[in-house]
C-alpha positions in Angstrom: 0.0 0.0 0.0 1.1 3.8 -0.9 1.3 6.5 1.1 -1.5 8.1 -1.1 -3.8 5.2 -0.9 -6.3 7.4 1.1 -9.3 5.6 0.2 -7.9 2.1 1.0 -7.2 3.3 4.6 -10.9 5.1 5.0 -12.1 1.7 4.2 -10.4 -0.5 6.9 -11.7 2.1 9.1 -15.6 0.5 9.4 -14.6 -3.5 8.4 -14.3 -5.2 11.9 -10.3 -4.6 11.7 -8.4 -5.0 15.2 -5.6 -2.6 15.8 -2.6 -3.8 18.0 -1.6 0.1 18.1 -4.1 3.5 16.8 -1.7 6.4 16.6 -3.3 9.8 16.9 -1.3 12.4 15.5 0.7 12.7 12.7 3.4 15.0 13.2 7.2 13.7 13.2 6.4 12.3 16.4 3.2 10.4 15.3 5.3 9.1 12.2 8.0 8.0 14.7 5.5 6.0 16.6 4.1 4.3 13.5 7.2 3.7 11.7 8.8 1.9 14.7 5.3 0.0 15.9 4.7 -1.1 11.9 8.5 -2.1 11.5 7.7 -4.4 14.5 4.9 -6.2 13.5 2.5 -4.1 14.8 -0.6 -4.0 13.4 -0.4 0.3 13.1 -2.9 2.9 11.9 -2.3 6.7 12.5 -5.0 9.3 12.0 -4.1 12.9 11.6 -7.4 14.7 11.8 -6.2 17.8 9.9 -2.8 17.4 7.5 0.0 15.3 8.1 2.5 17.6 9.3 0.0 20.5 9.3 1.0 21.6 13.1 4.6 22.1 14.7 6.0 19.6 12.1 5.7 21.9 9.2 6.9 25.1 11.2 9.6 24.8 12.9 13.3 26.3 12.5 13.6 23.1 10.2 17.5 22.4 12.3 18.2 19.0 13.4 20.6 20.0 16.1 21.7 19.1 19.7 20.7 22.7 20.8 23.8 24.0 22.7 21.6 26.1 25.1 20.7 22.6 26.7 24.4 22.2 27.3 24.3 25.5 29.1 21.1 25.0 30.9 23.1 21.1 32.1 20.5 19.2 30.4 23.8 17.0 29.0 21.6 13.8 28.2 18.8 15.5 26.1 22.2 16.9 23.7 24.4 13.5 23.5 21.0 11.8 22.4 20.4 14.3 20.3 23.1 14.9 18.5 23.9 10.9 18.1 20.9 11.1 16.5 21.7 13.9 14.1 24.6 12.0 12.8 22.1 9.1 12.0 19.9 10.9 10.3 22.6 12.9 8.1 24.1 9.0 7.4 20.6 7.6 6.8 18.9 10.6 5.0 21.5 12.4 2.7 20.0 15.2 0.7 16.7 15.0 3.4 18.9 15.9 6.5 22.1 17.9 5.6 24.7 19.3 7.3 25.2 22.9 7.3 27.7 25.3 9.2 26.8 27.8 12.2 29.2 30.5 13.4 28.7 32.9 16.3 30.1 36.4 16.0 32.5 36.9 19.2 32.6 41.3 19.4 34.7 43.0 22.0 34.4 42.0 25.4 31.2 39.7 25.1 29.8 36.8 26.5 30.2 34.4 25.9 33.2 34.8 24.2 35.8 33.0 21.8 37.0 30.7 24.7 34.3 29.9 26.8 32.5 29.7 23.1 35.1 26.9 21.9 35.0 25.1 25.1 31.6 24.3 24.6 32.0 23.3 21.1 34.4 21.1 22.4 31.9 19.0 24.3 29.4 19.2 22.0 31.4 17.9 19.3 32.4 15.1 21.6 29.2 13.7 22.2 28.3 14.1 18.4 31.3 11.8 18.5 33.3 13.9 15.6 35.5 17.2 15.5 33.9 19.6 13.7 34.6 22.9 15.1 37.3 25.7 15.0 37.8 29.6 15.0 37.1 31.5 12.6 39.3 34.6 11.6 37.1 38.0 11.2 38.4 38.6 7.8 36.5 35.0 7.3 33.8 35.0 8.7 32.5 38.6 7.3 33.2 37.1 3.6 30.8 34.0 4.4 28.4 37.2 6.0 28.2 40.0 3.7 26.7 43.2 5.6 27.4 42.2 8.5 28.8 44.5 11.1 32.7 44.9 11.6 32.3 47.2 14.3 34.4 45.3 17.3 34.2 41.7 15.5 37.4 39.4 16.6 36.2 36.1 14.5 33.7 33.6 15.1 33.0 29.8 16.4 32.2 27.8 13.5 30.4 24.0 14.0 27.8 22.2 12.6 24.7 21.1 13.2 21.7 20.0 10.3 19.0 21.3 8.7 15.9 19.4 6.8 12.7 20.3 5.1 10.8 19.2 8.4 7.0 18.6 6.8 9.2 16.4 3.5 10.8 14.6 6.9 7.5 12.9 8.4 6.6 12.1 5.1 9.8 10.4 4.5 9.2 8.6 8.0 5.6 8.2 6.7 6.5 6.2 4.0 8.7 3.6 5.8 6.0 2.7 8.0 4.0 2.1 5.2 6.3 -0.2 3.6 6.3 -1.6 6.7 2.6 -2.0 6.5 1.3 0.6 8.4 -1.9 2.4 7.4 -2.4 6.2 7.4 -5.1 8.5 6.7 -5.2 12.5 7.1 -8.3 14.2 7.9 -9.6 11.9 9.9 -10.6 13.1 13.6 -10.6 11.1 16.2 -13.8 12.2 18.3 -13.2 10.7 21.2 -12.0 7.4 23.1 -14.0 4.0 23.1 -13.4 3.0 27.0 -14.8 -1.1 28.5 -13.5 -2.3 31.7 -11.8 0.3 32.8 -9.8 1.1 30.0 -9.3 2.5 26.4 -10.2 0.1 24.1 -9.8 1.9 20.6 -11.3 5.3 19.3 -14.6 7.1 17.3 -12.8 8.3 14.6 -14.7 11.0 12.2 -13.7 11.0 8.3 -13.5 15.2 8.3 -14.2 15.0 4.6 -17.7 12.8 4.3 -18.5 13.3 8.4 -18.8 9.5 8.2 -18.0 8.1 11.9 -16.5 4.6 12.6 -16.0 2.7 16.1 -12.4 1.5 16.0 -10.9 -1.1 18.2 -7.8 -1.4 19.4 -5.4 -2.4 22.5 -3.7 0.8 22.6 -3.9 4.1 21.8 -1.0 6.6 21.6 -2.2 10.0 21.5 1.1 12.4 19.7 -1.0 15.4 19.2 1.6 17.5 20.5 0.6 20.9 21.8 -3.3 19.3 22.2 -1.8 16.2 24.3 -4.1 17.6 27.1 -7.4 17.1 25.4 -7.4 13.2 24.7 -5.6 12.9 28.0 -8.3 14.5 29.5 -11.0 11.8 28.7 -8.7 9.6 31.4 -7.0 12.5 33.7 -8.2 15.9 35.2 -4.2 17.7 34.5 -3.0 20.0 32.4 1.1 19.7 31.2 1.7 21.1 28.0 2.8 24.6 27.7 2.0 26.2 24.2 5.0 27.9 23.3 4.8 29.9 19.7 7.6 30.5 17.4 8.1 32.6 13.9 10.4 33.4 11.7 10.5 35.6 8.3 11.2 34.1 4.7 13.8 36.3 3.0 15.2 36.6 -0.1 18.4 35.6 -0.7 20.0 38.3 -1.7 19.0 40.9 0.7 20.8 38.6 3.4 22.9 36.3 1.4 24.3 34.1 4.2 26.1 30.9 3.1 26.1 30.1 6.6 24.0 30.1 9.7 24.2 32.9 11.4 23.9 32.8 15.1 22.4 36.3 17.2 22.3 36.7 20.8 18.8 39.4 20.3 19.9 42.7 22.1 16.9 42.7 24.1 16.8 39.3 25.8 20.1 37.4 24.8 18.3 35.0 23.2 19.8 33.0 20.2 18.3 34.2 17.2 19.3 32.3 13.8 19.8 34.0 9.7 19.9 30.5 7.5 19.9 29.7 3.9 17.0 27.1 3.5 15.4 26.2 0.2 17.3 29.0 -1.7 16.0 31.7 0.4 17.4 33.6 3.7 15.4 32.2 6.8 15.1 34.6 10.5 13.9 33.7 13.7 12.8 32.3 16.0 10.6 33.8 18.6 9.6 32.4 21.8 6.9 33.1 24.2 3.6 31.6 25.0 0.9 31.2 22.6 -2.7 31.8 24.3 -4.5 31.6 21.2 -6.8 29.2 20.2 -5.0 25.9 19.2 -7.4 24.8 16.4 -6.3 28.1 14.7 -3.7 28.3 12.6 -1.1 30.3 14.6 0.2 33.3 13.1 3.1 35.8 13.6 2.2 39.0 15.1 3.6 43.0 14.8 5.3 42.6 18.0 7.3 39.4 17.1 8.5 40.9 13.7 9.7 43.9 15.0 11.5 41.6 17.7 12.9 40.0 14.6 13.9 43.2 12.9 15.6 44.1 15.7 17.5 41.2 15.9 18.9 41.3 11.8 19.6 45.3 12.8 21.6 44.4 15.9 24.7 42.7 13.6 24.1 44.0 9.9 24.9 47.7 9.7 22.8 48.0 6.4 19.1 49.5 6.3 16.6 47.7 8.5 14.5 45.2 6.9 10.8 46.5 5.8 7.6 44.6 5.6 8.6 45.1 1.5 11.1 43.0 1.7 9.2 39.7 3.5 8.3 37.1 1.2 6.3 35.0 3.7 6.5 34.3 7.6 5.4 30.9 9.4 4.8 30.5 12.9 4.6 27.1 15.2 3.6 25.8 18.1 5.8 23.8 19.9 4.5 21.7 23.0 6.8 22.2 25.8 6.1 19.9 29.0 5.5 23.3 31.5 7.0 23.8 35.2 6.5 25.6 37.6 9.8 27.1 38.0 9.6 29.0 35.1 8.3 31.7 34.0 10.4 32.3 31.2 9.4 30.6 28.2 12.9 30.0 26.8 14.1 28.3 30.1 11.7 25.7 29.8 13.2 22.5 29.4 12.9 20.7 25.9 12.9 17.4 27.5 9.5 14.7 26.2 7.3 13.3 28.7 5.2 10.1 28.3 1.8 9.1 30.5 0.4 6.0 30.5 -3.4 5.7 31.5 -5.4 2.7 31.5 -4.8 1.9 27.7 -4.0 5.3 26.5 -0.4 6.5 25.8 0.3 9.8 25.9 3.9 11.7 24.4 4.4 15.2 24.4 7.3 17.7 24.4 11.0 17.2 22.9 12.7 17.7 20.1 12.4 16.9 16.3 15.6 15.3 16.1 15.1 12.7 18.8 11.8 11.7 17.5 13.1 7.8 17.3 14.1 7.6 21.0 11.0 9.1 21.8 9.1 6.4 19.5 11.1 3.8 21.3 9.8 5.2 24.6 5.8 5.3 23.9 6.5 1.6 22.3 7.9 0.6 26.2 4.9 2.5 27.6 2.4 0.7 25.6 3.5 -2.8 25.8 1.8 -3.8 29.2 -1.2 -2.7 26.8 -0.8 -5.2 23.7 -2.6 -8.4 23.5 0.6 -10.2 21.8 2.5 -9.8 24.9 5.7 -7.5 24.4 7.6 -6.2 21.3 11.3 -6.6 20.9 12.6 -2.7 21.2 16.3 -3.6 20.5 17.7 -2.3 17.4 17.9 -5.4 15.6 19.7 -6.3 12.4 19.8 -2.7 10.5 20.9 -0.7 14.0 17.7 0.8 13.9 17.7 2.8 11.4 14.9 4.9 10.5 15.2 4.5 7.0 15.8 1.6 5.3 13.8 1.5 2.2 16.1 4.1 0.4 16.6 4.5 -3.2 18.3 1.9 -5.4 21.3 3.2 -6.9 20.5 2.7 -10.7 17.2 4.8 -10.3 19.2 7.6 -8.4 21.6 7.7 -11.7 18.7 8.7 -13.9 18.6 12.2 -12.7 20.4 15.0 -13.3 23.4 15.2 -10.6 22.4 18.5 -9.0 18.7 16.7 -8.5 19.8 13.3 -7.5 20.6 13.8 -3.6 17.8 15.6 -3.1 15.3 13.6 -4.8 16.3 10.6 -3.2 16.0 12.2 0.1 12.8 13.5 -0.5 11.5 10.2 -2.2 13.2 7.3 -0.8 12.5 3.9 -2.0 9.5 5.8 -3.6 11.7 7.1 -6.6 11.6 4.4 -8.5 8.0 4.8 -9.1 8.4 9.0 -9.2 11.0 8.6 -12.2 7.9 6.9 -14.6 6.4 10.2 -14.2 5.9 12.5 -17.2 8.2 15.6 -16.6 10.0 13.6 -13.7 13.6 14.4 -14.8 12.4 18.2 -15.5 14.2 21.6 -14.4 12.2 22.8 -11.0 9.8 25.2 -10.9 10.4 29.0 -10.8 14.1 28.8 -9.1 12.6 26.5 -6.0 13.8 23.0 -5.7 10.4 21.5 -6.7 9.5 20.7 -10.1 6.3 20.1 -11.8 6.5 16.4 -11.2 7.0 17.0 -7.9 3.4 18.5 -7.4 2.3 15.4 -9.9 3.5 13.2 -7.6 2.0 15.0 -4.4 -2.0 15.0 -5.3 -1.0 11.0 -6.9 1.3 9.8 -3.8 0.5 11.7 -0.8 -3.0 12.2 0.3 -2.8 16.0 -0.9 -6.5 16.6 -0.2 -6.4 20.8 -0.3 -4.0 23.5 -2.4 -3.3 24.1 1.2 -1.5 20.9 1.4 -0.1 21.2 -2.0 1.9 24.7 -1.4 2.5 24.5 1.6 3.7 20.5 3.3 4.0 18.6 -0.3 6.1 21.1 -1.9 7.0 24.6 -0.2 6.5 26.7 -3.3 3.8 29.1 -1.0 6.8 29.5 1.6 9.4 30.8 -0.8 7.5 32.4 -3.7 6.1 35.9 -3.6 2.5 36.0 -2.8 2.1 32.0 -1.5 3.2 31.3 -5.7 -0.3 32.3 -6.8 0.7 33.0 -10.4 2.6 29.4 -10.8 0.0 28.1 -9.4 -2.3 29.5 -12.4 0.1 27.6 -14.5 -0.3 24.4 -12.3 -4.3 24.3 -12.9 -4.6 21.9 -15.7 -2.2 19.3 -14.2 -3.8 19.9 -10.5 -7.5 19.7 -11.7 -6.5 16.9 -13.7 -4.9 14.7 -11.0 -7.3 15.8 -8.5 -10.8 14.9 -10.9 -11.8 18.6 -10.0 -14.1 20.7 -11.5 -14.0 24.2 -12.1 -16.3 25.2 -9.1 -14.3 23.1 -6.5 -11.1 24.8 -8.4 -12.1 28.3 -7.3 -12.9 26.9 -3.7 -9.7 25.3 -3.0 -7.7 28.8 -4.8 -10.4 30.7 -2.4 -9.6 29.0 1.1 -5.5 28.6 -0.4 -5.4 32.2 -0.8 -7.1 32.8 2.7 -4.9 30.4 4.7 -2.1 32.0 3.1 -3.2 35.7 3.8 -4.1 35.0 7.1 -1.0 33.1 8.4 2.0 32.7 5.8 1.6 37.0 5.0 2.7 40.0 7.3 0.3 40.5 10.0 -2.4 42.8 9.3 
């Protein structure tokens, strides 16, 4: 079964089937749970009841790093993991997950500076298990950073850490727990929890597209819903532990800050780490961090006051002009589910570690980091064995080290492509290439200077449940992140190829352009 067998997946729904696991969720951390349950024999479907992806997954800073602030903060376990399992992914998922250089400008008599700087590279690099650090002369470092300030710079500390198209990532993950035989289905909601004796016995799950309702059984249920953890939980407990934290960052150009690097800020106002990347041709900033209070079933959007923190940032280090509203192509914003304490009131001191609650049945995962979402797969699978009928799973890595991927693409299909195409297409695609190279136009130039072609949106509404142009632009392919306006005039162009893929008519057309245009507006544009 494909990924984009939608229909085959709404139709195990109401047959009888027994589930050994239901995953609810399916952000990188639903996918994690699916691909490692399915990979063990589990019997594995995962509902998303909106996109796959369509929450934190596609909107974070898209960096697969240790985070060297948990270094600082002592939180020396949550780094080593994470940054082992960095270096698996960059092995596992070339032109997916790639490495890419940081540096951090040292100026006058700051801190931290070049010393205390390098000393904690030093670690870091040692529980990444590589050397991959050094100093960086000014002279350097304001070549690789053109407009930034000289004023007082002595050098920077270069590393590295990774950086990945996060939505293209869980559907990567997606697909291995499908050829695994898991089965997945977007835009299904699950309503609420079936309970007998005591416990949680499966889930009502509500097809958002028909409002068809089954009754689906199953020993366990893992709720990976992220920032709405609470809500499920809440059918079983009377507590509250996630803490909605938002996050946005600003889509550049290129050109207007051509970094070939990432650029690392301390913000003048709160000495937080602010980042300038390159990321799919364009110049990414951000992020922010404070608490989000809106409503979560709203897409959450950047505001006034987080721009101009933004602004501030970029004008803190370049010397050039400030950046304008003019020059913003698009902005995104997260949500990122932080397990809350009391001992905090600062958002940004909140620790990044995951938590896991079992209850009667129902396994619950919130919190961490993208780029541990294996370990914390591993960690819901230990919870929810007590839970499974067959007795316990084996959670050792078995024959392959458990790796996450391990359908990847055969070399002879990877050869067909054009070399400046191949790595990334057999990132993107994995052992799914094979069957993207039949397609018409499959070995064409990309579209309007992005790194997605017009087989690449063929593929999509074909391959990968794309149910909405929402979908389309902005998880599938991320042509309305980097093109001006959400790429409404390629996606004129697109029509014929999207309405014939899709079976639409020209009414449903102008609905999907209507509500793409509005999501877009509303939350990808400048604040109003």
């Amino acid at each position: 079964m494909s990924l984009g067998q939608r229909k085959q997946a709404i139709g195990k729904l109401g047959d009888g089937t027994r589930w050994d696991v239901i995953v609810v969720g399916g952000g990188i951390t639903g996918a994690g749970v699916a691909r490692e349950a399915a990979r063990r024999g589990l019997k594995t479907l995962l509902l998303e009841q909106r996109d796959f992806s369509w929450g934190t997954s596609s909107r974070s800073s898209k960096m697969v790093h240790g985070g060297l602030r948990y270094i600082a903060q002592g939180d020396f376990k949550l780094t080593r993991d994470a940054l082992l399992e960095r270096e698996r992914l960059l092995a596992e998922a070339p032109g997916l997950v790639e490495r890419m250089g940081y540096i951090f400008p040292v100026r006058g008599l700051q801190f931290p500076g070049r010393y205390s700087f390098s000393m904690l590279l030093e670690l870091y690099d040692r529980f990444a298990r590589i050397r991959d650090h050094r100093w960086m002369q000014a002279k350097e470092f304001l070549a690789r950073m053109p407009g930034l300030s000289p004023a007082s710079l002595r050098g920077g500390c270069y590393y590295t850490d990774a950086v990945t198209d996060d939505s293209r990532l869980v559907l990567r993950v997606l697909q291995e727990a499908v050829d695994d035989g898991a089965t997945v289905a977007n835009y299904v909601k699950v309503v609420s929890l079936l309970k007998a004796g005591g416990r949680v016995r499966g889930v009502v799950a509500e097809d958002v597209q028909t409002g068809q309702q089954y009754e689906v059984a199953a020993d366990v249920v893992v709720s990976a819903t992220g920032a709405w953890a609470d809500r499920l939980r809440g059918e079983m407990v009377q507590e509250k532990r996630v803490r909605p934290l938002r996050g946005s960052h600003i889509v550049l150009k290129h050109e207007r800050l051509p970094v070939q690097n990432a650029l690392i800020l301390l913000h003048p106002q709160d000495r937080r780490p602010v980042f300038v990347f390159p990321w799919e041709g364009m110049t990414v900033v951000g992020t922010t961090d404070l608490d989000h209070r809106e409503d979560l079933d709203v897409e959450a959007t950047i505001t006034r006051e987080e721009l101009e923190y933004i602004y501030d940032a970029v004008a803190s280090q370049f010397g050039g002009a400030r950046l304008t509203d003019a020059e913003v192509v698009s902005t995104w914003s997260g949500v990122r589910p932080v397990i809350g304490s009391e001992k905090s009131k600062d958002p940004s001191k909140e620790r990044r570690d995951h938590a896991v609650w079992a209850d009667g049945g129902l396994v619950t995962v919130s919190g961490g980091k993208l780029t541990i979402f294996r370990l914390i797969a591993l960690d819901v699978l230990k919870a929810a064995q007590p839970f499974l009928a067959r007795g316990p799973v084996n959670l050792d890595a078995g024959a392959d080290g458990g790796a996450v991927f391990t359908h990847g693409a055969d070399a002879a299909t990877v050869g067909l492509f054009a070399p400046g195409r191949r790595r990334v297409l057999a990132g993107r695609y994995g052992s799914a290439l094979a069957r993207y190279a039949k397609l018409e136009g499959a070995r064409g130039a990309p579209l309007a200077g992005t790194t997605f072609s017009v087989a690449d949106v063929a593929w999509a509404l074909r391959e990968e449940q794309c149910e909405h142009l929402d979908d389309l632009m902005l998880r599938r392919t991320r042509l309305g992140n980097v093109l001006p306006q959400g790429g409404l005039d390629v996606l004129q162009t697109l029509r014929p190829l999207v309405q014939r893929e899709t079976g639409w008519d020209d009414a449903r057309w102008e609905s999907e352009l209507a509500r793409y245009r509005g999501i877009w507006q509303q939350h990808y544009a400048l604040p109003s």
